[in-house]
C-alpha positions in Angstrom: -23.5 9.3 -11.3 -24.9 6.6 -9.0 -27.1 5.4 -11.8 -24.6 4.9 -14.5 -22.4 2.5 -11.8 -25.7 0.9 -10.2 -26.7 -0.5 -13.9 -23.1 -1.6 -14.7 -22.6 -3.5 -11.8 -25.2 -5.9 -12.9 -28.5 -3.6 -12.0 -30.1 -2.7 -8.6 -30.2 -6.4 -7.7 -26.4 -6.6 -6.9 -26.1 -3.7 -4.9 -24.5 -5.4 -2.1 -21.1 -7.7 -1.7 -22.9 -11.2 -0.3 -25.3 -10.8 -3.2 -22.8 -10.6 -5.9 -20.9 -13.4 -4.2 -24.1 -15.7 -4.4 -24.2 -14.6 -8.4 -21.0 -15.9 -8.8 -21.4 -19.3 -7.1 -24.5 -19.6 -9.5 -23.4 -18.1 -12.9 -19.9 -19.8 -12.6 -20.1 -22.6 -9.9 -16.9 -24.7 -10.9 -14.6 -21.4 -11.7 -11.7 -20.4 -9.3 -12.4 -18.0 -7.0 -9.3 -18.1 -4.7 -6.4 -20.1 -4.2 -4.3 -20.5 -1.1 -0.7 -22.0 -0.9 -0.4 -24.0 1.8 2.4 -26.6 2.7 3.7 -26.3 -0.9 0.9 -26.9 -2.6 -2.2 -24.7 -4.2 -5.4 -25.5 -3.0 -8.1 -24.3 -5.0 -11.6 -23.3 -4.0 -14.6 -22.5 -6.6 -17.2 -19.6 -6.5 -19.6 -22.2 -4.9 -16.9 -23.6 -2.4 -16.6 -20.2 -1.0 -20.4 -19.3 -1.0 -21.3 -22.4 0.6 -17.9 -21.7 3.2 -19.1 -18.0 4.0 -22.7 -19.4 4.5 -21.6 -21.6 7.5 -19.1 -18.7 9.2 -22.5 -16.6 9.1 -24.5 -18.7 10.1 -22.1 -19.6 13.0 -21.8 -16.2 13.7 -25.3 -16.1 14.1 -25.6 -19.2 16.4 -23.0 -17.1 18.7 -25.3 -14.0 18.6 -23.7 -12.2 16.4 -26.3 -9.4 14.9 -26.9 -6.5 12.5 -24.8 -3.5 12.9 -22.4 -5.4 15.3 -18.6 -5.2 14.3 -16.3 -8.0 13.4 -12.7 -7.6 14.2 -10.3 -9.3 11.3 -6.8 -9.7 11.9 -4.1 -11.7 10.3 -2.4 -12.6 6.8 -4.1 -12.8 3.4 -6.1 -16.0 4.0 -9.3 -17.4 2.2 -11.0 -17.6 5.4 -10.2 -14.3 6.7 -11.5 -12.9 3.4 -14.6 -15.3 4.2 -15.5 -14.0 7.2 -15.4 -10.4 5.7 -18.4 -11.9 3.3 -20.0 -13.7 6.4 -19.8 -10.8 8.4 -21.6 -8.8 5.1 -24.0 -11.5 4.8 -25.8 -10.7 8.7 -25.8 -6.7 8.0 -22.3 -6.7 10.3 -19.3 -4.4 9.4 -16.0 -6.0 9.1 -13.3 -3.8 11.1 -9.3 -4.5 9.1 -7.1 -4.4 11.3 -2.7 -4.5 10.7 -1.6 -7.9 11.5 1.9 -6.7 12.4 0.2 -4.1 15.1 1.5 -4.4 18.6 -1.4 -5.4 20.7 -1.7 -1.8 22.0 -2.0 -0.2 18.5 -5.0 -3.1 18.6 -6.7 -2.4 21.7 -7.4 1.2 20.6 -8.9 0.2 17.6 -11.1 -2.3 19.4 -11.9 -0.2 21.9 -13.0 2.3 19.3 -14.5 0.1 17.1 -16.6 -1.6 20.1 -15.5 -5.0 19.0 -17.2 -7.9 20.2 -16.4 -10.7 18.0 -12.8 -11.0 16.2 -11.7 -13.7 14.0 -7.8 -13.8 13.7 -5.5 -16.2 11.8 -3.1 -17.6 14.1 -1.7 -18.5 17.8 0.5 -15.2 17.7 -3.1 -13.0 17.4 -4.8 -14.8 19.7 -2.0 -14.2 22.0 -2.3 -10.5 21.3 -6.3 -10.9 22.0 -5.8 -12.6 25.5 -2.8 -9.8 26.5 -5.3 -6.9 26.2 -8.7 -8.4 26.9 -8.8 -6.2 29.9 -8.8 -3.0 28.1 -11.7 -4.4 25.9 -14.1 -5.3 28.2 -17.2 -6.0 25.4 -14.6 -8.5 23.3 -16.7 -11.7 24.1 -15.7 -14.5 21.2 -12.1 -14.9 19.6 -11.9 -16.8 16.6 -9.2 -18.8 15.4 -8.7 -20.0 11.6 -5.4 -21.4 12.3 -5.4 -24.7 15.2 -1.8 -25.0 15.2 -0.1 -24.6 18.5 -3.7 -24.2 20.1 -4.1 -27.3 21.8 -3.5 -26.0 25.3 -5.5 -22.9 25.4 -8.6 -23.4 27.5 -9.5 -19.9 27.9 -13.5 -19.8 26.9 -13.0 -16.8 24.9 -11.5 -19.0 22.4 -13.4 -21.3 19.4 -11.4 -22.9 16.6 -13.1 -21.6 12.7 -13.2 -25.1 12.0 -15.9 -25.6 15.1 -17.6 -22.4 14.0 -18.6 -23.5 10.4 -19.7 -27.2 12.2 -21.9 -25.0 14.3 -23.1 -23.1 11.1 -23.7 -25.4 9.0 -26.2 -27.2 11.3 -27.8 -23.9 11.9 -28.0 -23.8 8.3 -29.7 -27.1 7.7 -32.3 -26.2 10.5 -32.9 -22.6 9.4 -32.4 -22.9 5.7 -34.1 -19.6 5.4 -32.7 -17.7 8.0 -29.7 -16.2 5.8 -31.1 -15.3 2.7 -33.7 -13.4 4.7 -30.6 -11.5 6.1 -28.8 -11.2 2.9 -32.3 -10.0 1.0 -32.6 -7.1 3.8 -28.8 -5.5 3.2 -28.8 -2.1 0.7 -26.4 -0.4 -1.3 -26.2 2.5 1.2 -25.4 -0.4 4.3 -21.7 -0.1 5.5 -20.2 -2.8 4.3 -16.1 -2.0 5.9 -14.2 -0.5 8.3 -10.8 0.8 7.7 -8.6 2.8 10.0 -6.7 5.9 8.8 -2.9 5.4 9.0 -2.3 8.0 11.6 0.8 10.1 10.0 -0.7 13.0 12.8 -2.7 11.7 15.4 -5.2 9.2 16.3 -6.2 6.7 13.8 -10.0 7.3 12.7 -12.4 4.5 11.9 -13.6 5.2 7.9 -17.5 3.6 7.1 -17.6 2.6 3.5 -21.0 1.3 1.9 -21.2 -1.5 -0.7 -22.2 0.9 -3.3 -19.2 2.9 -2.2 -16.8 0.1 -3.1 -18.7 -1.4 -6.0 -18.8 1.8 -7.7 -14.7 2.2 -7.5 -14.3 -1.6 -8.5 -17.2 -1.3 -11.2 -15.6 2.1 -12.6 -11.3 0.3 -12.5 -13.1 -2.6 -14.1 -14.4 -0.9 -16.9 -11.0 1.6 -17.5 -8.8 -1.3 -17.3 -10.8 -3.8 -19.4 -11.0 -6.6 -16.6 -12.9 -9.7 -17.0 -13.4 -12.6 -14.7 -10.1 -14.5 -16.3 -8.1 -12.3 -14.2 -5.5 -13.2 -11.5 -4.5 -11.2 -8.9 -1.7 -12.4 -6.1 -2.8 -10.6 -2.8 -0.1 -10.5 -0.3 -1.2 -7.0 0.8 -2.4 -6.3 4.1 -6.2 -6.5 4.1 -6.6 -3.6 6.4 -5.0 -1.4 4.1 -7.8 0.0 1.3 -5.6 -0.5 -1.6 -6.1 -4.2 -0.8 -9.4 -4.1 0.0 -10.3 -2.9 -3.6 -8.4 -5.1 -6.1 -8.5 -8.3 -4.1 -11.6 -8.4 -2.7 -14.4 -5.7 -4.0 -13.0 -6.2 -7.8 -12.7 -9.7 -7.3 -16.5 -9.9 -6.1 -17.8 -7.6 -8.8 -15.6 -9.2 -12.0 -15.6 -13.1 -10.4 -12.2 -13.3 -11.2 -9.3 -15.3 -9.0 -7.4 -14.6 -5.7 -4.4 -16.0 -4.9 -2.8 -16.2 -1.2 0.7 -16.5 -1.3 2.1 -19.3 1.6 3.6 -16.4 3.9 5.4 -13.1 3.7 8.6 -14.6 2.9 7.3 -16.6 0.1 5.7 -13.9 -2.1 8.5 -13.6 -4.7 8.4 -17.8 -5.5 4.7 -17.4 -5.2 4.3 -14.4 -7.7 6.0 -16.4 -10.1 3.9 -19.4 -9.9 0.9 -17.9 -9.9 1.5 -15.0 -12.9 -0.7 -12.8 -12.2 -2.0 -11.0 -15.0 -3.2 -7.6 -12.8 -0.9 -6.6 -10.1 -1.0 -4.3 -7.5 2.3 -3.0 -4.8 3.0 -0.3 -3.4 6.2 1.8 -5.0 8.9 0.4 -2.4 7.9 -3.4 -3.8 8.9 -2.0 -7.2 12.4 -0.6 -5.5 12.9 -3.8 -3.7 12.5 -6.0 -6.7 14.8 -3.8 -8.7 17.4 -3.8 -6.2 17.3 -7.7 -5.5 17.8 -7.9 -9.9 20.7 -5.0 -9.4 22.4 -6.8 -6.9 22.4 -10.2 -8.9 23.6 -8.4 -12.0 26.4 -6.7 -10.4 27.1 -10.5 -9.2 27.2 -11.7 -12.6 29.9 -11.9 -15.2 31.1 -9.6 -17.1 30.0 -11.1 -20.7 26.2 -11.2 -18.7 26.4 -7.7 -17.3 27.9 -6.0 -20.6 24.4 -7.9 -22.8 22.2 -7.0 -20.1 23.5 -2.9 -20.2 23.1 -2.8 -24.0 19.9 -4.4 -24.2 18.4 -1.9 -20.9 19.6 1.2 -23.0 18.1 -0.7 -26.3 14.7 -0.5 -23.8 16.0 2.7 -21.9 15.2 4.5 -25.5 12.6 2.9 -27.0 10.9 0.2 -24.8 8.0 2.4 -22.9 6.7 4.1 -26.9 6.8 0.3 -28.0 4.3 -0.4 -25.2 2.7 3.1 -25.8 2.3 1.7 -29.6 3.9 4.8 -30.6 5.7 4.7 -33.9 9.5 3.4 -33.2 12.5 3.2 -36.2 12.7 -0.7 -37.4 16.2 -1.1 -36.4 15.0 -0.1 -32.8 11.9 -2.6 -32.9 14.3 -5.7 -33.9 17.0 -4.7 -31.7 13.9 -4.4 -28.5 12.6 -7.8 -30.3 16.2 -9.7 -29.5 16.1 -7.9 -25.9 12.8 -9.4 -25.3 14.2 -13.1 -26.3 17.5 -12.1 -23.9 16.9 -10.2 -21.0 13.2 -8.6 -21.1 11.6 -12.1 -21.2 13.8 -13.8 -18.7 14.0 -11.2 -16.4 10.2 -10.6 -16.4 9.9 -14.4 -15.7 12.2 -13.8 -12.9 10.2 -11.0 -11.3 6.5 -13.3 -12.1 5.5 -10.4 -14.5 5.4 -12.3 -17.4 1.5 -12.0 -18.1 0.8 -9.0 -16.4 -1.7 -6.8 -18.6 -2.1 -4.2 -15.3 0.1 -3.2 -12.9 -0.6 -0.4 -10.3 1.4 1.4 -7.9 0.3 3.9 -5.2 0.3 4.9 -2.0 3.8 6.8 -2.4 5.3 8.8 -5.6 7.3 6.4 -7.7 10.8 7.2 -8.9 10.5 8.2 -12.4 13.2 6.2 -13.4 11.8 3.1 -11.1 8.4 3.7 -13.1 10.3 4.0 -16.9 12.5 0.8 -15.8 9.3 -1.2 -15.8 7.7 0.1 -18.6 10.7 0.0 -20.8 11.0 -4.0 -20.3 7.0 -4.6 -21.3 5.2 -3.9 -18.2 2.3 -2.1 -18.2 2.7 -0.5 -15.3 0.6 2.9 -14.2 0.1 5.2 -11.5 -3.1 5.7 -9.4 -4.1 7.9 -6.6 -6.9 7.5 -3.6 -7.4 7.6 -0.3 -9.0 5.2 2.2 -11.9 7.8 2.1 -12.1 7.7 -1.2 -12.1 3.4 -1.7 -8.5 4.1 -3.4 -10.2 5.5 -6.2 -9.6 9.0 -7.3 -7.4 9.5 -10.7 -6.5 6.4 -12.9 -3.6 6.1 -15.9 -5.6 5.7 -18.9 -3.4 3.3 -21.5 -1.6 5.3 -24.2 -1.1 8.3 -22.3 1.3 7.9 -19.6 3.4 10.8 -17.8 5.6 9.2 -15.6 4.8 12.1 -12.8 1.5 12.2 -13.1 -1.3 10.0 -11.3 -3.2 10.2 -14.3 -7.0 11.7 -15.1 -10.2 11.3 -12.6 -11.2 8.0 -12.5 -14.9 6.9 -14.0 -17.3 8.6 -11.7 -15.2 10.8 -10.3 -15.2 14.5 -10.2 -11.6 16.5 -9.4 -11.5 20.3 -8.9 -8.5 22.2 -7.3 -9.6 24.3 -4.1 -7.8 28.4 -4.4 -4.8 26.9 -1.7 -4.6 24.0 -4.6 -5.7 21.4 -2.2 -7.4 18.3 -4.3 -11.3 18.0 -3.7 -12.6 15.1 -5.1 -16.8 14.3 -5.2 -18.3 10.8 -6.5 -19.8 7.7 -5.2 -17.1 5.9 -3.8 -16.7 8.8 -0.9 -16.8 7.6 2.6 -20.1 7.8 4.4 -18.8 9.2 7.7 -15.7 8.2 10.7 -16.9 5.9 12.8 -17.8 8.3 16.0 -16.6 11.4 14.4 -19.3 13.5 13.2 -17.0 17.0 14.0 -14.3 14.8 11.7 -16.9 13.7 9.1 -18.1 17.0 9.0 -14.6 19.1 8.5 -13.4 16.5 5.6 -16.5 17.3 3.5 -17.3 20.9 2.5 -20.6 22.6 2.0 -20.7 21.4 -1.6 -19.6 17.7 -1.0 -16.4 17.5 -1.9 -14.1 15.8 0.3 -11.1 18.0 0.9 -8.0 15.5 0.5 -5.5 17.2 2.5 -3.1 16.8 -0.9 -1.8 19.8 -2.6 -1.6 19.8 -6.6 -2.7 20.7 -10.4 -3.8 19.6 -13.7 -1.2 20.3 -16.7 -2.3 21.3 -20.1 -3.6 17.6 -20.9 -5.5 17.4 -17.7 -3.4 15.1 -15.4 -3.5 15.8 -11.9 0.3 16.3 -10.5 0.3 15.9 -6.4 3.1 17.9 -4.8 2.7 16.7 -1.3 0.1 16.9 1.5 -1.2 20.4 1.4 -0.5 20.9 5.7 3.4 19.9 4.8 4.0 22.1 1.9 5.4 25.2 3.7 8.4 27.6 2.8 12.0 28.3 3.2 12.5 31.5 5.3 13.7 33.4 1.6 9.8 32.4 0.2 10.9 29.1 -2.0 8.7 26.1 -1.9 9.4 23.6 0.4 7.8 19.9 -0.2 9.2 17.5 2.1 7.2 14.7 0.7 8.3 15.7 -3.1 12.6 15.5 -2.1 12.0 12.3 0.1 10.7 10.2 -3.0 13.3 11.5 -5.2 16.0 10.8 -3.0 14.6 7.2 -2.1 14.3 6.0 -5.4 18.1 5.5 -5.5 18.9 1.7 -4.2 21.0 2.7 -1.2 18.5 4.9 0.4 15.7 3.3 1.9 14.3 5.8 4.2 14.4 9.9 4.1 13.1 12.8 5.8 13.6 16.0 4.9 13.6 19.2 7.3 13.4 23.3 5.4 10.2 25.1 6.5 10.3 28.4 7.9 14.2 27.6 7.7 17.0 29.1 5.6 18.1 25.9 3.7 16.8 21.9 3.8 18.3 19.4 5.3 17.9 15.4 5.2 18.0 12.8 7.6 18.7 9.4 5.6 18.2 5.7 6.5 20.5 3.6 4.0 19.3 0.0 2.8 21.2 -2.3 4.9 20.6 -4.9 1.9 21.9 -3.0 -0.8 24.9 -0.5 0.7 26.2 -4.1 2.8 26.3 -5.5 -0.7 28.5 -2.8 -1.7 30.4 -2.9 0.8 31.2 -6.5 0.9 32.0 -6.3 -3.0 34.8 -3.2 -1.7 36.2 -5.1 0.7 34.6 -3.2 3.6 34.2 -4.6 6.9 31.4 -3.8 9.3 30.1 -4.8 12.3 25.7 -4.0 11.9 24.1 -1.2 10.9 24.8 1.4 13.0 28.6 0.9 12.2 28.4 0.6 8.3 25.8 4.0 8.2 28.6 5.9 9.8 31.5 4.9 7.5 32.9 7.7 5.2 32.7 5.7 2.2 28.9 5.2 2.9 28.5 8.9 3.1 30.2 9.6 0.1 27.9 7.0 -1.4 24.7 8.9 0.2 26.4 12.3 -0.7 26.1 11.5 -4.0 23.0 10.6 -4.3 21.9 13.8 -2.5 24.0 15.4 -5.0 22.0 13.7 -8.5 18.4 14.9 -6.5 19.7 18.8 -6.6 21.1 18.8 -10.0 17.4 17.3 -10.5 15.7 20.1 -8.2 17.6 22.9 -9.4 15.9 22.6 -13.0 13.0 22.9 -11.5 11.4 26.8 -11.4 9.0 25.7 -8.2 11.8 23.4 -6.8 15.3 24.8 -7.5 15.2 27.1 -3.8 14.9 23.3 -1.9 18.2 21.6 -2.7 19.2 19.8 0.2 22.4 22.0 1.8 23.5 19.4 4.7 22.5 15.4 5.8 23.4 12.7 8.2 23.0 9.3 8.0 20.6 7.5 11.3 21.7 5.4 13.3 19.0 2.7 13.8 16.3 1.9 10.6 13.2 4.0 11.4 10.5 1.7 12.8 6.8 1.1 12.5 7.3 -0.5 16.2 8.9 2.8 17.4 6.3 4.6 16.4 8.4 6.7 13.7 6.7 5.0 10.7 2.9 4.1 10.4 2.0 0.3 9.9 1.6 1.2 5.9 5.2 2.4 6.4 4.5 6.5 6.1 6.9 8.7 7.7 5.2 10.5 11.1 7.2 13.8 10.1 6.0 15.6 13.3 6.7 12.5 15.7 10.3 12.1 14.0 11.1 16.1 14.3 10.8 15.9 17.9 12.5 12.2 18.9 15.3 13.8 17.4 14.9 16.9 17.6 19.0 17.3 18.7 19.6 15.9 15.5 17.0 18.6 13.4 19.6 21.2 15.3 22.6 20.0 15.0 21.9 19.7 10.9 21.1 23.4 11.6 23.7 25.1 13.3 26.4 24.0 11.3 27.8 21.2 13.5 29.6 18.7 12.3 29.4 15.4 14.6 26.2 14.9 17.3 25.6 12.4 20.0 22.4 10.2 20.3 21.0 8.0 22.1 17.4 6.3 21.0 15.8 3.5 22.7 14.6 0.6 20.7 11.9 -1.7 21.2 12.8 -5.4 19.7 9.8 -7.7 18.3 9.7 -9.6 21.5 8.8 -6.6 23.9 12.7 -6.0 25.0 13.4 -2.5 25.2 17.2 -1.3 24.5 19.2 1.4 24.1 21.1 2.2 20.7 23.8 5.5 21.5 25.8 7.1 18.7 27.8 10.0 17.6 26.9 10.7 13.9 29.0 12.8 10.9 27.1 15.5 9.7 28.4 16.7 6.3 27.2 18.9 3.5 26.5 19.0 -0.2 27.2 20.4 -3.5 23.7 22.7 -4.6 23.2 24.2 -8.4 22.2 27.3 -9.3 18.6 27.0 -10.7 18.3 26.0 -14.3 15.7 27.2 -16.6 13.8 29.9 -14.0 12.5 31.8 -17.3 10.3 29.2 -18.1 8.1 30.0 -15.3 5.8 27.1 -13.9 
């Protein structure tokens, strides 16, 4: 297996990331290799820019002392340099350690405490503040590294060195020592570990994942050749980089195709960003998909009604007949002209709208899509697919191959890639993009991979007829109702949030008689409905608890049994009885994990009153939850909340058994 991917990536030569970035800066000097926006403007930096930038940060690196093995803290927003300094850190035999740039300097301290960090380069004055708050409770942190000066002036503390003074220092090493660093380069293998990235956390302690190059070369070699990329891609990476979805489409793909990255200016920029930039391969996670279609919703429902009444014909025109257009499956001529005019009306200017308008490959994960969210995109032209991974696995399990897509599938094992079903149905996957151990955790190392390699996902699912994996939930949360039907929480909550007004959900049934829901409404898209029926409201907490709103959310509830009830493995989990939260669940208040996952078990027991209440019948509870606010305030939030029940369906179709 290793073979096949070791000669495709270029041979045994390019086994390692700094060695296929020095390739690129010889085989295509002058190309792009990323782009940053930065005051307004694009700034653009060539293979050889980069390769002679991440020579300097290594070489600075090494002038602080920096040496193999050691670990590199990176912290902060997509930026050139921060992807640099992963390269740099590659380049001396160091392992770069991700972390989430929206973490509260405690989540931090544990992973650099953990991680034994010595060196950390960060983007910006708000990082480094986090750095100085908890350099007690990391005692081997010696050197922080800055990339961004402003608002630094006044800091004196000699922990502290400016990016800018780093390279200086580098690049005289450099000169002096012209040798040194392809020496260290020449000496890094394959099998080296070339990233660390920390497990989410749903249940416990986050855990520090080793990856090797050849790891991550193999799953960017093997998308590379499924999807057809070349080096004229774009990509636009607004991602975080500690999260392993990012770490494989913008940076290892990008180092093994030599195509170009682009930064977006900040977070609230991405949108005017995406569409300057078209990308023509796209990556986001399925609530990025929701949010876009929600913003376009919202605008239509704002438009007039000549506008709305073209756009409705034309999405049913594409509703029918759009997603076998892009299939190339055979379509009747007066559908094909009639999708032709949509494209010149709507399809065309509202994929311009979204930036989508030369996207060949789009890819969601991370979370099960809506099927209607996924047959919305497709319909209008976008050629957008479903993949499946783990951060043990590089993101790189099962691909969508072109042609054959199943909107609730994740596809077929990726290149490489071997899939087999364990007796309990758990997923257990065995290739070379597996992780080489947790950092420190040879007892955890040891129980994820069984005595014939496989690494035992945790996910629960099967292959249909044509061989497409189907993932149910995570194996540990698939339990059952107290009269033996299926219960998988993770299953209802996507279905119920793919509808606009429901942002959040968590679902409560095993070992129970009937499921309940706990919902989260999007304060974006219910205010706008509000506001369009004349409601008045006074925040968040107020509008969740108005009737009209749970009528709203009641339907909703409503369309996911109907859906559930023709289900044979489904139909015993209709949801019986909901409320509506009082405060958005919070990464901050530990109720959601930094790559926004629901911590079930942490939720169930916050509010466990709640989990009663739904329960035993009652129809009204009290609460009060305290809040932490982005500036370290804590507060208190206290209300009663309506508890009310739904209509369920008998089950449809149980003859056809699954």
């Amino acid at each position: 297996m290793s073979d096949s991917h070791g000669q495709s990536a270029g041979g045994g030569a390019l086994e390692t990331f700094p060695r296929l970035l020095m390739q690129h800066a010889k085989l295509r000097p002058n190309r792009p290799a990323m782009r940053e926006k930065a005051y307004g403007i694009w700034q653009t930096y060539t293979w050889a820019q980069v390769a002679e930038n991440v020579r300097a940060i290594a070489c600075g690196l090494a002038e602080l002392g920096f040496r193999r093995g050691d670990r590199l803290a990176i912290i902060g927003d997509n930026r050139p340099r921060l992807y640099w300094s992963v390269a740099a850190c590659q380049c001396l035999g160091g392992i770069p350690v991700m972390l989430y740039q929206d973490a509260v300097a405690e989540e931090m301290a544990y992973v650099l405490q953990d991680a034994e960090i010595k060196f950390a380069v960060v983007e910006d004055q708000e990082q480094v503040d986090k750095m100085i708050e908890i350099r007690d409770q990391v005692p081997l942190l010696e050197h922080v590294v800055y990339d961004d000066p402003r608002g630094m002036r006044h800091y004196t503390d000699t922990l502290l060195m400016g990016l800018d003074e780093l390279q200086a220092m580098g690049r005289i090493h450099d000169q002096n020592q012209g040798d040194f660093l392809n020496a260290e380069i020449d000496k890094g293998a394959s099998d080296d570990i070339s990233i660390m990235l920390y497990t989410s956390g749903t249940t416990g302690k986050p855990k520090g994942v080793c990856q090797t190059h050849g790891a991550f070369i193999a799953a960017a070699t093997g998308g590379m050749q499924f999807d057809k990329l070349t080096d004229q891609e774009d990509i636009l990476s607004y991602l975080p980089m500690a999260w392993v979805g990012d770490h494989l489409f913008s940076f290892a793909q990008a180092m093994v195709a030599g195509f170009t990255i682009n930064c977006p200016e900040s977070g609230e920029t991405v949108m005017t960003d995406l569409r300057e930039i078209g990308p023509t391969y796209y990556f986001a996670p399925p609530r990025v998909f929701e949010n876009l279609l929600t913003t376009v919703m919202i605008r239509m429902e704002d438009a007039g009604w000549f506008k709305r009444k073209i756009f409705a014909h034309f999405m049913e025109v594409a509703r029918r007949c759009g997603a076998e257009i892009l299939d190339g499956k055979s379509v009747s001529g007066s559908d094909r002209l009639q999708y032709w005019l949509g494209g010149l009306l709507v399809y065309g200017p509202l994929k311009n709208v979204l930036g989508m308008s030369r996207i060949r490959v789009a890819y969601t994960a991370g979370a099960a899509i809506g099927p209607d969210l996924f047959r919305f995109y497709r319909s209008i032209g976008i050629n957008l697919k479903q993949l499946y991974g783990q951060t043990e696995t590089c993101a790189y399990v099962c691909l969508q191959p072109d042609g054959e897509i199943k909107l609730d599938s994740v596809g077929k094992p990726a290149p490489f890639v071997e899939v087999k079903l364990a007796d309990n149905g758990e997923i257990l996957v065995k290739g070379p993009m597996l992780l080489k151990a947790y950092y420190k955790r040879p007892d955890a190392t040891a129980e994820s991979i069984n005595a014939d390699g496989y690494f035992m996902t945790g996910d629960a699912g099967f292959f249909d007829e044509d061989g497409h994996l189907k993932i149910i939930d995570r194996a540990k949360d698939v339990g059952k109702l107290n009269n033996g039907s299926m219960f998988a929480p993770n299953y209802i909550e996507n279905k119920l949030k793919f509808f606009q007004h429901v942002k959040e959900a968590v679902v409560f049934g095993s070992k129970r008689d009937f499921v309940t829901a706990f919902i989260n409404i999007d304060l974006e898209a219910v205010g706008n409905w509000a506001e369009r029926k004349g409601m008045s409201y006074s925040g968040y907490t107020d509008l969740a608890q108005q009737a009209a709103v749970y009528d709203l959310i009641r339907e909703c509830i409503e369309k996911v049994n109907a859906d559930l009830a023709s289900d044979p493995m489904m139909s015993g989990s209709q949801i019986h009885r909901f409320l509506i939260l009082h405060k958005e669940l919070d990464a901050d208040d530990g109720e959601l994990t930094r790559t926004r996952k629901v911590r079930r078990n942490f939720i169930s027991d916050k509010y466990s009153v709640l989990v009663e209440a739904l329960f035993a019948g009652k129809k009204t509870e009290h609460i009060e939850t305290e809040v932490k606010y982005e500036d370290g305030r804590v507060g208190r939030v206290s209300a009663d909340l309506r508890i009310e029940d739904t209509k369920t369906f008998a089950p449809q179709g149980a003859v056809k058994a699954a």
